[in-house]
C-alpha positions as a Python dict, from the first residue, in 0.01 Angstrom:
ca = {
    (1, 'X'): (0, 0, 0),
    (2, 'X'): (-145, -298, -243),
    (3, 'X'): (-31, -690, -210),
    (4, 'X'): (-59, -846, -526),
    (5, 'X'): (-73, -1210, -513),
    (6, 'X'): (-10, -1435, -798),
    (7, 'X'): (64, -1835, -877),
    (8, 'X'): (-232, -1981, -836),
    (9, 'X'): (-392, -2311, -1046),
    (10, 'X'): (-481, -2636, -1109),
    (11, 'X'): (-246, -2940, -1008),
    (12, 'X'): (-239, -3297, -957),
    (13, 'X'): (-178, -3500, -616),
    (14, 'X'): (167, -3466, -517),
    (15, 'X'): (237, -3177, -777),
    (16, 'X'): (429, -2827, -677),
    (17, 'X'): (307, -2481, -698),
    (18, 'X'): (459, -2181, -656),
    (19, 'X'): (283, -1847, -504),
    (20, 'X'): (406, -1484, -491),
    (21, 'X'): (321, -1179, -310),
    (22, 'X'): (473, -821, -340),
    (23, 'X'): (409, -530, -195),
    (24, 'X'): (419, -184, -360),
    (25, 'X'): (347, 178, -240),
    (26, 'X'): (475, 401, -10),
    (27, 'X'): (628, 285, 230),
    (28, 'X'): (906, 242, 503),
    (29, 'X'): (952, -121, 614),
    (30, 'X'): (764, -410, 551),
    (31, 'X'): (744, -641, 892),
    (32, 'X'): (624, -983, 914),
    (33, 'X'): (460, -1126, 609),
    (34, 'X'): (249, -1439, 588),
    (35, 'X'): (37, -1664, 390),
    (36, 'X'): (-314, -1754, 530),
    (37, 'X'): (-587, -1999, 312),
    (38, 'X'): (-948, -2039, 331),
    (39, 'X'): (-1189, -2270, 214),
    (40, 'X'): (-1577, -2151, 141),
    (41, 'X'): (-1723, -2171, 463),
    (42, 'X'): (-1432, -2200, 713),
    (43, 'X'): (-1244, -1951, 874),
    (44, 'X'): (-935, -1824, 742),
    (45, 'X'): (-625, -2049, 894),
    (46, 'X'): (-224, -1946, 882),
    (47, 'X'): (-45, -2150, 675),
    (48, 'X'): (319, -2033, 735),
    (49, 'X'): (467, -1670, 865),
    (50, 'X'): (778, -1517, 786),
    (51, 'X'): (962, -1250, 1039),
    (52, 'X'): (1196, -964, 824),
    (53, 'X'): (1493, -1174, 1000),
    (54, 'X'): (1366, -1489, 818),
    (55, 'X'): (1250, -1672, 1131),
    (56, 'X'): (958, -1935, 969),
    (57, 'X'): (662, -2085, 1116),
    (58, 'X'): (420, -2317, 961),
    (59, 'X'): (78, -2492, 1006),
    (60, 'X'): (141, -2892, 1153),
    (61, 'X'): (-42, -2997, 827),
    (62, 'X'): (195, -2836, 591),
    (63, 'X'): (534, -2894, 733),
    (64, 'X'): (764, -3066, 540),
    (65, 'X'): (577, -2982, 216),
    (66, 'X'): (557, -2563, 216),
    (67, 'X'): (845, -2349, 237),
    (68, 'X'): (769, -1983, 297),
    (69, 'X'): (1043, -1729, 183),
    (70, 'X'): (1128, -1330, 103),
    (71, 'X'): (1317, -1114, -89),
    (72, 'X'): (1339, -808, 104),
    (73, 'X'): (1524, -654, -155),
    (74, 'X'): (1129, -697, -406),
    (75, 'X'): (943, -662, -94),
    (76, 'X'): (825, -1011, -202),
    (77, 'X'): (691, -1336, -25),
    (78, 'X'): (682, -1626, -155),
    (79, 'X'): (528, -2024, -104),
    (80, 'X'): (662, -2265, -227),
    (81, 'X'): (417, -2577, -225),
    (82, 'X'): (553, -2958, -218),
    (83, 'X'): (318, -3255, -283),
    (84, 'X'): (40, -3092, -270),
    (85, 'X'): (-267, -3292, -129),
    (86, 'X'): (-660, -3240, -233),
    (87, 'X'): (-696, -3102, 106),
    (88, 'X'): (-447, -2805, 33),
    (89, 'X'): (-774, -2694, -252),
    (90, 'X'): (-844, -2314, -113),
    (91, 'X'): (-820, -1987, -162),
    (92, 'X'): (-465, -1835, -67),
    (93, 'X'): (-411, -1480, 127),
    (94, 'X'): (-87, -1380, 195),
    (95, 'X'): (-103, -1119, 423),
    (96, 'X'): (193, -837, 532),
    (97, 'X'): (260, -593, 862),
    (98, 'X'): (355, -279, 661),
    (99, 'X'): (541, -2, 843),
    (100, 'X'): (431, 340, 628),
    (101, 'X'): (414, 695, 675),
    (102, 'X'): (109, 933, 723),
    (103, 'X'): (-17, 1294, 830),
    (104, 'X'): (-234, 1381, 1121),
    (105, 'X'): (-258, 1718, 1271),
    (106, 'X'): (-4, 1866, 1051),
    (107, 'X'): (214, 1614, 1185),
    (108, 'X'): (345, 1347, 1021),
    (109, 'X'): (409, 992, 1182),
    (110, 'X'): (456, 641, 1132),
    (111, 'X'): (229, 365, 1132),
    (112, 'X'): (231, -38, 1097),
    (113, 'X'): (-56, -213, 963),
    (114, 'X'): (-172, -534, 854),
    (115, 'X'): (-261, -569, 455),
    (116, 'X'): (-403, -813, 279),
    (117, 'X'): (-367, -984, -80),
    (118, 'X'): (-640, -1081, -309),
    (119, 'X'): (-618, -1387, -293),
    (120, 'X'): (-535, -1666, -537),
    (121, 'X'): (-739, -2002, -637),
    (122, 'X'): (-521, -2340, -541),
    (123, 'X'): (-673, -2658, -694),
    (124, 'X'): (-544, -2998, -608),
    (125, 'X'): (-749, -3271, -789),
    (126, 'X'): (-699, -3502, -1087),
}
């Protein structure tokens, strides 16, 4: 299972990105999926969290601005970003609960866990 991430850039105060994230590999379901940034230095926060039902949760400081969506149908999450602020500047994870199948014993099973994109460079400065 890979998550590619993609959308990054540069942009001006109070400009609008878009990010993307799919998913691709074997798998059965894809659960919740998410999109987490970081900044050198700091730990890795949540930014907003989407549930396969398309129940949303965001970070206070992005509320109003983000919008966090899926197409279930690409396996895909997107984030839509709204005037974007110079505080926003980090590096962007999106992140996905991946329900896939595997072999143990000569059995084979099912198993959910947690992937993680690349990550993609968000600039907000003039």
């Amino acid at each position: 299972v890979q998550l590619q991430a993609s959308g990054g850039g540069l942009v001006q105060p109070g400009g609008s990105l878009r990010l993307s994230c799919a998913a691709s590999g074997s798998f059965f379901s894809v659960n919740d999926m998410g999109w987490y940034r970081q900044v050198p230095g700091n730990q890795r926060d949540l930014v907003a969290v989407i549930t396969s039902g398309g129940s949303t949760n965001y970070a206070d400081s992005v509320k109003g601005r983000f919008t966090i969506s899926r197409d279930n149908a690409k396996n895909t999450v997107y984030l839509q970003m709204n005037s974007l602020k110079p505080e926003d500047t980090a590096v962007y994870y999106c992140n996905a609960g991946v329900t896939a199948p595997y072999r143990s014993g000569g059995v084979d099973r099912t198993r959910t866990l947690v992937y993680w994109g690349q990550g993609t460079l968000v600039t907000v400065s003039s």
